[in-house]
PDB file of N, CA, C and O in Angstrom:
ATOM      1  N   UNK A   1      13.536  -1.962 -20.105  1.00  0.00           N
ATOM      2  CA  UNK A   1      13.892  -1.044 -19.035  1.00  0.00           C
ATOM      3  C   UNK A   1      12.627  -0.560 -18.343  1.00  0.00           C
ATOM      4  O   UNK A   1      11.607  -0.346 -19.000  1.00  0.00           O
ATOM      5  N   UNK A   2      12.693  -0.332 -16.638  1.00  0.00           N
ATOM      6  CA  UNK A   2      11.509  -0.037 -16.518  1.00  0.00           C
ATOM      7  C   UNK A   2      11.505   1.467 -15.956  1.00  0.00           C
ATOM      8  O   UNK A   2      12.218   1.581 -14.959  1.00  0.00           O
ATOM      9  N   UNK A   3      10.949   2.494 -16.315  1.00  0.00           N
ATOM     10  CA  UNK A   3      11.023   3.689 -16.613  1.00  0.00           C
ATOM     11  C   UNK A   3      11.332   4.000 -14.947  1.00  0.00           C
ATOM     12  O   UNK A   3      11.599   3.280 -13.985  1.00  0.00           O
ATOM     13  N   UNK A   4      11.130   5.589 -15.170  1.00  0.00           N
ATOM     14  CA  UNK A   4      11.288   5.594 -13.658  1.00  0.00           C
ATOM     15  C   UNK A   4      10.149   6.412 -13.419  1.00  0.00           C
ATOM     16  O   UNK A   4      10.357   7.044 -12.383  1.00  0.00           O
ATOM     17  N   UNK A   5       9.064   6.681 -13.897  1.00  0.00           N
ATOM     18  CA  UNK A   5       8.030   6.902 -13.864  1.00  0.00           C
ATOM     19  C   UNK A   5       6.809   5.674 -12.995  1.00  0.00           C
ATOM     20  O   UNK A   5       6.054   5.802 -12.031  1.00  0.00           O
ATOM     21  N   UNK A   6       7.178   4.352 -14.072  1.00  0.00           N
ATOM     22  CA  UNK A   6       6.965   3.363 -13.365  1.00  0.00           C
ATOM     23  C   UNK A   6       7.585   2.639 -11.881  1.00  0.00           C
ATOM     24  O   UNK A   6       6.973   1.759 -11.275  1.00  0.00           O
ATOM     25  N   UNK A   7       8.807   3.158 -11.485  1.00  0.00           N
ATOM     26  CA  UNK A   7       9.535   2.472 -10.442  1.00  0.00           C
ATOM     27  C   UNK A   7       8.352   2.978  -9.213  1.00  0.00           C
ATOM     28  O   UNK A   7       7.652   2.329  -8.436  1.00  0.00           O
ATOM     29  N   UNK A   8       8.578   5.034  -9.566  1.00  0.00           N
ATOM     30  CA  UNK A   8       7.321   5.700  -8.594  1.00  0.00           C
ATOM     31  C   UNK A   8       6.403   4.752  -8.348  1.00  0.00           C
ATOM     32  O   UNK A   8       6.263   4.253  -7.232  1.00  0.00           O
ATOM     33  N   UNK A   9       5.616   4.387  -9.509  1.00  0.00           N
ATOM     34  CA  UNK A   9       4.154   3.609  -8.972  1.00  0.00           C
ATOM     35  C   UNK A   9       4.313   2.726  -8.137  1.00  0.00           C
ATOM     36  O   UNK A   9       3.614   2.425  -7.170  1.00  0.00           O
ATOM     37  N   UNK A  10       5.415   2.223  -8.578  1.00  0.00           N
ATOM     38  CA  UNK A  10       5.246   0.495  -7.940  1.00  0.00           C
ATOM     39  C   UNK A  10       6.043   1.020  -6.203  1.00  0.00           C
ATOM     40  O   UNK A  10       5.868   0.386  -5.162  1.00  0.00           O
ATOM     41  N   UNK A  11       6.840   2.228  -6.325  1.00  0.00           N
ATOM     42  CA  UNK A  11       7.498   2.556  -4.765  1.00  0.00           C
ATOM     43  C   UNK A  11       6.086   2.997  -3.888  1.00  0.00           C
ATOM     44  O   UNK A  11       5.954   2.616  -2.725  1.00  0.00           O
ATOM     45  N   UNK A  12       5.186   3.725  -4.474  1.00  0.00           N
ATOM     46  CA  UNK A  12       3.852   3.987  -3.927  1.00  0.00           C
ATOM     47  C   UNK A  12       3.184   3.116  -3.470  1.00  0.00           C
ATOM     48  O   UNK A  12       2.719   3.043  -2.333  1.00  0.00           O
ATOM     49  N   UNK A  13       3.076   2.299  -4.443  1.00  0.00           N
ATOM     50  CA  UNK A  13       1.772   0.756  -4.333  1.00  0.00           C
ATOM     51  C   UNK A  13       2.585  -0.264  -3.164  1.00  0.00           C
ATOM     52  O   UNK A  13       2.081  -1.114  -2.428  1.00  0.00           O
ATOM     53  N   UNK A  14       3.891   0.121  -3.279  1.00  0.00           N
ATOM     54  CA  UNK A  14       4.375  -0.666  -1.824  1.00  0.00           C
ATOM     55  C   UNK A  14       4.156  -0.118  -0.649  1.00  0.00           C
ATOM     56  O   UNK A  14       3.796  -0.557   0.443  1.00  0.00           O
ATOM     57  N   UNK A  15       4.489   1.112  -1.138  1.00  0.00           N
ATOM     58  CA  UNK A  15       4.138   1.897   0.606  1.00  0.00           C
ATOM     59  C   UNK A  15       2.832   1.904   0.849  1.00  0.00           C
ATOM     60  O   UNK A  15       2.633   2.016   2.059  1.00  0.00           O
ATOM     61  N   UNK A  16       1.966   1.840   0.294  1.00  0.00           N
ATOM     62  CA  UNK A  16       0.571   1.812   0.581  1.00  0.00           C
ATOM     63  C   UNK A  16      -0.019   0.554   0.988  1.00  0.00           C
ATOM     64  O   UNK A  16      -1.038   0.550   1.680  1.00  0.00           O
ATOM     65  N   UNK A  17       0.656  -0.727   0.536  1.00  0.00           N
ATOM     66  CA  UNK A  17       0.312  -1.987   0.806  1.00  0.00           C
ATOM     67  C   UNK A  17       1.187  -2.180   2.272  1.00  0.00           C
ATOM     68  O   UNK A  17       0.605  -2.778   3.177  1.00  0.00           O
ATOM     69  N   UNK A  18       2.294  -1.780   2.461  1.00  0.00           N
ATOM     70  CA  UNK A  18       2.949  -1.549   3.677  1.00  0.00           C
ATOM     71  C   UNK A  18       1.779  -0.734   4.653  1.00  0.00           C
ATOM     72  O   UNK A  18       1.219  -1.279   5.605  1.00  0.00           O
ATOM     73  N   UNK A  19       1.560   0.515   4.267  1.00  0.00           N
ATOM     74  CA  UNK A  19       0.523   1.065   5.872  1.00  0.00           C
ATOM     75  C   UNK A  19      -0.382   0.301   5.908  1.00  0.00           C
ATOM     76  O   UNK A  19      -0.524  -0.256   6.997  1.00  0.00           O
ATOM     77  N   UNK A  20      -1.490  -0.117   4.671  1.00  0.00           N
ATOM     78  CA  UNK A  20      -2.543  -1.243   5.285  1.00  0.00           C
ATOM     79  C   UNK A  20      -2.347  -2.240   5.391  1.00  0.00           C
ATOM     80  O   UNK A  20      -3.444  -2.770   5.215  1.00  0.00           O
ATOM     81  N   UNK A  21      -1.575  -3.059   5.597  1.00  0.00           N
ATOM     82  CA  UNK A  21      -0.478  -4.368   6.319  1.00  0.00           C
ATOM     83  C   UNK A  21      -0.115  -4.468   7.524  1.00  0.00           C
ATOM     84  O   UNK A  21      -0.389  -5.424   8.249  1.00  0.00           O
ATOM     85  N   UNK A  22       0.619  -3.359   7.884  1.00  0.00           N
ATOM     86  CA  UNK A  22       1.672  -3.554   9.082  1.00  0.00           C
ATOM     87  C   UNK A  22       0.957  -3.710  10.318  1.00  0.00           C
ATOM     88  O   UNK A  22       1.108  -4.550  11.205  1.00  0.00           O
ATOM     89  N   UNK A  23      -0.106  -2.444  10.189  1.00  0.00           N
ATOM     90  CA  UNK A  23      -0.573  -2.428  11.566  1.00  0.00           C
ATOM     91  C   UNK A  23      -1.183  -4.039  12.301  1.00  0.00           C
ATOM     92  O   UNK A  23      -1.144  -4.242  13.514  1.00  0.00           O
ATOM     93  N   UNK A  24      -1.553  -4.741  11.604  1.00  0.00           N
ATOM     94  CA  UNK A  24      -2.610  -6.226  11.694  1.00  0.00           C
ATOM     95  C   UNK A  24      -1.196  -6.701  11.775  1.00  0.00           C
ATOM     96  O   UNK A  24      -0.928  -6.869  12.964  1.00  0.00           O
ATOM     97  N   UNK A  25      -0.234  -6.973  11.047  1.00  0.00           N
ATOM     98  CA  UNK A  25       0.789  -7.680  11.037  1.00  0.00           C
ATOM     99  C   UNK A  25       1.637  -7.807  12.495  1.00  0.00           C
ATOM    100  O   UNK A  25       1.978  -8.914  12.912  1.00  0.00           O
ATOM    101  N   UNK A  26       1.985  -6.378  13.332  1.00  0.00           N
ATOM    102  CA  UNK A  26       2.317  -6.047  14.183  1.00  0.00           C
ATOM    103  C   UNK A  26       0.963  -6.453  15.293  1.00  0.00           C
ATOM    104  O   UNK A  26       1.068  -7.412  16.058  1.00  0.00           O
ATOM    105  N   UNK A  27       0.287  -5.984  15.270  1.00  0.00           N
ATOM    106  CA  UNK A  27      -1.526  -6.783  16.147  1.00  0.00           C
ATOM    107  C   UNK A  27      -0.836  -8.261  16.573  1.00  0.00           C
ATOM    108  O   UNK A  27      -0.432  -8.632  17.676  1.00  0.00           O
ATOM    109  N   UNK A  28      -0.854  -8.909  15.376  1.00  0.00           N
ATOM    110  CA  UNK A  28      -0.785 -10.056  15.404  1.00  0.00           C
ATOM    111  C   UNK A  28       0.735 -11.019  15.957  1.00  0.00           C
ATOM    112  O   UNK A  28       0.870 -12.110  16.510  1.00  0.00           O
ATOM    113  N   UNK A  29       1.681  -9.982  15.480  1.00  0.00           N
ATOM    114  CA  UNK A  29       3.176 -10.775  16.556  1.00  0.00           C
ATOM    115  C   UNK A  29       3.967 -11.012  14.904  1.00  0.00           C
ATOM    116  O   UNK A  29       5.165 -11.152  14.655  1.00  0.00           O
ATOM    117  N   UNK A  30       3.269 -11.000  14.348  1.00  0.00           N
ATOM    118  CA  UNK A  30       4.186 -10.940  12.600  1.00  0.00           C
ATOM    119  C   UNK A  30       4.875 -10.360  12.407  1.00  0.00           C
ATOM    120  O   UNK A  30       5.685 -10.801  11.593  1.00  0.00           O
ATOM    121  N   UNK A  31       5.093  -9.185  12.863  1.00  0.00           N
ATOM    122  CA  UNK A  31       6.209  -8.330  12.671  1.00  0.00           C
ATOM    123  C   UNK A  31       6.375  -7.001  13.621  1.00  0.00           C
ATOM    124  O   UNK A  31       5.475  -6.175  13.777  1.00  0.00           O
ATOM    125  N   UNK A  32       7.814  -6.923  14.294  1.00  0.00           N
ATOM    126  CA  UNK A  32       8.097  -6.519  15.569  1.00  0.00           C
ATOM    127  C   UNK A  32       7.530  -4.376  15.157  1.00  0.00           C
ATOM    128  O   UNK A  32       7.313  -3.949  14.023  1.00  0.00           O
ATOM    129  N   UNK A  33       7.484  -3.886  15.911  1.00  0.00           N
ATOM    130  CA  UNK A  33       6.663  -2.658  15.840  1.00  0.00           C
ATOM    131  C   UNK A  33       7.789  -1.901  15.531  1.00  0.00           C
ATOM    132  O   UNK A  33       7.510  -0.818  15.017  1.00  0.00           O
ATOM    133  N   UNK A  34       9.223  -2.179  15.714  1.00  0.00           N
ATOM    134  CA  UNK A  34       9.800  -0.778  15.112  1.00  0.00           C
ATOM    135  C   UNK A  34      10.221  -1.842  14.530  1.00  0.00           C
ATOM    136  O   UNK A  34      10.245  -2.216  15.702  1.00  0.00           O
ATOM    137  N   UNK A  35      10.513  -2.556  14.026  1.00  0.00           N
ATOM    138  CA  UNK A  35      10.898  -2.892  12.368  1.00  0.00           C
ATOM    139  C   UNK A  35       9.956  -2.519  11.662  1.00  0.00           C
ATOM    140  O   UNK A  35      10.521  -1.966  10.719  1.00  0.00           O
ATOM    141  N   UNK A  36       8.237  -2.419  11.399  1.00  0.00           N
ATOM    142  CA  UNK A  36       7.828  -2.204  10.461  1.00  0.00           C
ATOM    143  C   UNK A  36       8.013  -0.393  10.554  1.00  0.00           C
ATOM    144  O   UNK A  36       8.160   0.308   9.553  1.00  0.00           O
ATOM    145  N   UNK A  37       7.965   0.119  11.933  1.00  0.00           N
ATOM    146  CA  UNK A  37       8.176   1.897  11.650  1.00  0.00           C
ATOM    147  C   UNK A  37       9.551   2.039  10.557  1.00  0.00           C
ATOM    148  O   UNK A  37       9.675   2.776   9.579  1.00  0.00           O
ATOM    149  N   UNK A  38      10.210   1.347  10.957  1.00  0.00           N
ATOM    150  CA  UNK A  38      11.713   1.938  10.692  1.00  0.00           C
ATOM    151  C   UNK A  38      11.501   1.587   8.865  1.00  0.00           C
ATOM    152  O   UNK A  38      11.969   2.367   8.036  1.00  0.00           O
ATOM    153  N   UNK A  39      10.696   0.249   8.432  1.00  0.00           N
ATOM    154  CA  UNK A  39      10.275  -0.364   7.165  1.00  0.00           C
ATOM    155  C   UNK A  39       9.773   0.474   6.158  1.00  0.00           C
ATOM    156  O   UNK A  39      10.037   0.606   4.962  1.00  0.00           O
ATOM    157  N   UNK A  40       8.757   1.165   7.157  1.00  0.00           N
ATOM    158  CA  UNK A  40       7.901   2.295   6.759  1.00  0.00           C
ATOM    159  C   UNK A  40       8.440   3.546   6.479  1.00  0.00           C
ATOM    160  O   UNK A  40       8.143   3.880   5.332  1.00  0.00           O
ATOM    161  N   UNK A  41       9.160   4.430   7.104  1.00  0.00           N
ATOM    162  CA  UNK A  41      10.523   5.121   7.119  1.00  0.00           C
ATOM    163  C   UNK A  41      11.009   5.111   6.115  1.00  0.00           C
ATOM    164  O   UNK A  41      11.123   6.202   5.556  1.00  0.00           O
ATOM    165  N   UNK A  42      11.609   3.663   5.297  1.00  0.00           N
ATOM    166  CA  UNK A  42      12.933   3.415   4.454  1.00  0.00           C
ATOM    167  C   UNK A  42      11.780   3.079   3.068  1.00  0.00           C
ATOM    168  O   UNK A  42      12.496   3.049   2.067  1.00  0.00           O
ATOM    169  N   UNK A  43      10.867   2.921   2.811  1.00  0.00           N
ATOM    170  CA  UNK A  43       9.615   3.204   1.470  1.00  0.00           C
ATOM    171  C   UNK A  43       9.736   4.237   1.727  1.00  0.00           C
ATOM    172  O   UNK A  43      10.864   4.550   1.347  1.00  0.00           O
ATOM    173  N   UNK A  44       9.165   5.220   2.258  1.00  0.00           N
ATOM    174  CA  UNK A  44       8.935   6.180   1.851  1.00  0.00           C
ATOM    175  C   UNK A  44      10.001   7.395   1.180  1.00  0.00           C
ATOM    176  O   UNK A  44       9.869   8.130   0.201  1.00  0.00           O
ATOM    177  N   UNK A  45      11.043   7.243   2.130  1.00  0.00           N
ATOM    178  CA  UNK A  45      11.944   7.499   1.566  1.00  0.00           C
ATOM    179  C   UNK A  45      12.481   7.314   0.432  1.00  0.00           C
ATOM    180  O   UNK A  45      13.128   8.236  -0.065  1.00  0.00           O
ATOM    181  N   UNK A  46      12.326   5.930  -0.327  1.00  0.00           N
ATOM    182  CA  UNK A  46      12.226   5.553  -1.209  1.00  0.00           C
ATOM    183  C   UNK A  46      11.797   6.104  -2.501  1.00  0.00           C
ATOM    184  O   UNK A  46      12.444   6.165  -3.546  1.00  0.00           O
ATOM    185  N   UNK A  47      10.417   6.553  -2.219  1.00  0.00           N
ATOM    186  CA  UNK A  47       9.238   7.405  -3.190  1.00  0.00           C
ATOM    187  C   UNK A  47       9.743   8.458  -3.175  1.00  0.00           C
ATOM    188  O   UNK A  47       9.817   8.906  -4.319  1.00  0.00           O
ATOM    189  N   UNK A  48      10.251   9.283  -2.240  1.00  0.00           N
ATOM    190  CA  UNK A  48      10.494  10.270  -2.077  1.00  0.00           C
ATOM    191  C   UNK A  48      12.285  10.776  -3.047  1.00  0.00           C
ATOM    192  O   UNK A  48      12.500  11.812  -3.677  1.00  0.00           O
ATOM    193  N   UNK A  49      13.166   9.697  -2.826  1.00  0.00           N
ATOM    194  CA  UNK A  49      14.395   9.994  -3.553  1.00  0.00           C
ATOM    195  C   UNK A  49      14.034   9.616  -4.967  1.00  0.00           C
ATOM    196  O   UNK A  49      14.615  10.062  -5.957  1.00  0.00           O
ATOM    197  N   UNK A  50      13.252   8.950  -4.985  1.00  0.00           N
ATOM    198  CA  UNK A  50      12.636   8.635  -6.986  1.00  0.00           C
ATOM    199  C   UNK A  50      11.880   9.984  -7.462  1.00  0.00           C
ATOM    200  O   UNK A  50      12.104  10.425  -8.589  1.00  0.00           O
ATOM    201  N   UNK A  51      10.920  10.675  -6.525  1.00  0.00           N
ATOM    202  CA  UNK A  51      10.112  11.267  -6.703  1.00  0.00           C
ATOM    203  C   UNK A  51      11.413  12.986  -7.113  1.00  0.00           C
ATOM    204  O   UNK A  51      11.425  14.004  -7.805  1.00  0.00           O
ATOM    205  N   UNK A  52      12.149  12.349  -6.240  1.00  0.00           N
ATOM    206  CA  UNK A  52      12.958  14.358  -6.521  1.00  0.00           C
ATOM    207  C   UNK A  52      14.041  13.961  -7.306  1.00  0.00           C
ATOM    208  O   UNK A  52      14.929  14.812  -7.349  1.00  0.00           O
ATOM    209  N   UNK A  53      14.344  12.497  -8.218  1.00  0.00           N
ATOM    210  CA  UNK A  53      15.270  12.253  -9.253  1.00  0.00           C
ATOM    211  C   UNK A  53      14.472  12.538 -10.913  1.00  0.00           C
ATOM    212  O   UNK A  53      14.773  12.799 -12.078  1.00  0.00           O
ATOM    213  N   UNK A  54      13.428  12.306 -10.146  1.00  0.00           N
ATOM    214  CA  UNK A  54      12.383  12.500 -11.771  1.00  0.00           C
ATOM    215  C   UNK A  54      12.516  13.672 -11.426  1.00  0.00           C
ATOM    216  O   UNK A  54      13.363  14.022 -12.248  1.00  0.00           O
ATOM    217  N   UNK A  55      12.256  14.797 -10.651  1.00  0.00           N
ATOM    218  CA  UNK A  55      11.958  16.237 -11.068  1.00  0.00           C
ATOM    219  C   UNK A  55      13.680  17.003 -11.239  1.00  0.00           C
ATOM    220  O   UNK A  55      14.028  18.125 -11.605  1.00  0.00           O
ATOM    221  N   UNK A  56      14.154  16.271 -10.963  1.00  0.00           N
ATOM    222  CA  UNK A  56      16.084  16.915 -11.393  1.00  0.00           C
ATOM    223  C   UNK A  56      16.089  16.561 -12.834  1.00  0.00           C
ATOM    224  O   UNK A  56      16.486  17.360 -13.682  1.00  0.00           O
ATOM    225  N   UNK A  57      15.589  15.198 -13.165  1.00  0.00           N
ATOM    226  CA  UNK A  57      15.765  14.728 -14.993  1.00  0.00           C
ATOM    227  C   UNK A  57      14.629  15.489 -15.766  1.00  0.00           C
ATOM    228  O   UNK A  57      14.702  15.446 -16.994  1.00  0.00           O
ATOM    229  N   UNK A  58      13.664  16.129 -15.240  1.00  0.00           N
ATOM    230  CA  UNK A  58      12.306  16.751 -15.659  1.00  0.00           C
ATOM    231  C   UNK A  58      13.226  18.670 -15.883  1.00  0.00           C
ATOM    232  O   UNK A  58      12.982  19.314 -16.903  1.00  0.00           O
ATOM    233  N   UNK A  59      13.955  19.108 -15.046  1.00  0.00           N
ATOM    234  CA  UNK A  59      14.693  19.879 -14.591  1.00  0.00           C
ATOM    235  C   UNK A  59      15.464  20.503 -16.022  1.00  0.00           C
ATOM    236  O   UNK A  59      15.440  21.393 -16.872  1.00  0.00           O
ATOM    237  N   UNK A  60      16.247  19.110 -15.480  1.00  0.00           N
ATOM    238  CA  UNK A  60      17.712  19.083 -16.975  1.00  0.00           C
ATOM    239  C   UNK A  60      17.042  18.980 -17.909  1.00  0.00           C
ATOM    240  O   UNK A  60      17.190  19.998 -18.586  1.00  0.00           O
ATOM    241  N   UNK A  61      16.082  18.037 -18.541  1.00  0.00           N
ATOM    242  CA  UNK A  61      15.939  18.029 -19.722  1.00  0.00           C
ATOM    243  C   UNK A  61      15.212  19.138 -20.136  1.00  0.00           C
ATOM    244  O   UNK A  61      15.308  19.277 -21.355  1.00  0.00           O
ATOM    245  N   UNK A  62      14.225  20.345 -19.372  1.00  0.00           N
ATOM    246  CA  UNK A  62      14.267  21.564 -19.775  1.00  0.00           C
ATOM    247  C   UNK A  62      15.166  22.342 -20.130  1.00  0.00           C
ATOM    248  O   UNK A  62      14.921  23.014 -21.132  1.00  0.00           O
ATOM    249  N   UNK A  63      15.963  22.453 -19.725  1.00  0.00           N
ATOM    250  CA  UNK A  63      17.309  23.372 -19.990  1.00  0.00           C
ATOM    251  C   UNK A  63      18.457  22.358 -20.886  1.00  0.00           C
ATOM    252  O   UNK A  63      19.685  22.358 -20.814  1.00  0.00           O
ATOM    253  N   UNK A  64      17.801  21.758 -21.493  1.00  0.00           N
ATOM    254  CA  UNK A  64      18.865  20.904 -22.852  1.00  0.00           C
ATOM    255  C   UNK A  64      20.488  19.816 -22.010  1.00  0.00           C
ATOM    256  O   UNK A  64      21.513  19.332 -22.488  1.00  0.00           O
ATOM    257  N   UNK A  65      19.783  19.884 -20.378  1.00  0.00           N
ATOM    258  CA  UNK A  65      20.990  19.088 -19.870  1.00  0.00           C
ATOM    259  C   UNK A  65      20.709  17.526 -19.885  1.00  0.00           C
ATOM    260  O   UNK A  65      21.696  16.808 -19.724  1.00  0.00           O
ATOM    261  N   UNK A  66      19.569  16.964 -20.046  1.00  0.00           N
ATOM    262  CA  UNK A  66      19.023  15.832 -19.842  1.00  0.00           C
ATOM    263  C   UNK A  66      19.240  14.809 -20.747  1.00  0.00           C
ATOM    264  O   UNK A  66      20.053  15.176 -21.596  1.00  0.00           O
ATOM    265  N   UNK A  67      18.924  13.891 -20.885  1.00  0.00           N
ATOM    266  CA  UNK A  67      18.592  12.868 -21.551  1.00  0.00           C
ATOM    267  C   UNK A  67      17.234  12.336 -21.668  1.00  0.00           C
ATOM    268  O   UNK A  67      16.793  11.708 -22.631  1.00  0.00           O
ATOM    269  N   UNK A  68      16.448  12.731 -20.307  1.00  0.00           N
ATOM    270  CA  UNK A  68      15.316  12.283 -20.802  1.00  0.00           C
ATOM    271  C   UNK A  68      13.956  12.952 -20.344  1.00  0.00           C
ATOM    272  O   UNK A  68      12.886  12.545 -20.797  1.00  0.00           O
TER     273      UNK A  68
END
């Protein structure tokens, strides 16, 4: 199983390989300029709904509701 501690990293290390990517990618005709905004948008978001599911399970499992 891969934790969800780990999912964070790897949702980060995408979005970060996404901002120093896109812009050259888009430069170049590789990829249309609001597909990578809108791309960019939907990672982060990403990090962001992982990022406030770990602190709800961080939450519960203080108060004996959790599992983990």
């Amino acid at each position: 199983m891969i934790t969800l501690e780990e999912q964070i990293a790897e949702a980060r290390r995408e979005l970060a390989l996404r901002k120093a990517c896109y812009p050259a990618w888009v430069k170049n005709g590789k990829l249309d300029a609001g597909a990578a905004k809108y791309q960019l948008l939907c990672q982060q978001e990403i990090v962001r709904t992982l990022m406030r599911t770990d602190a709800e399970q961080r939450q519960m499992s203080l108060f004996g509701g959790g599992q983990g």
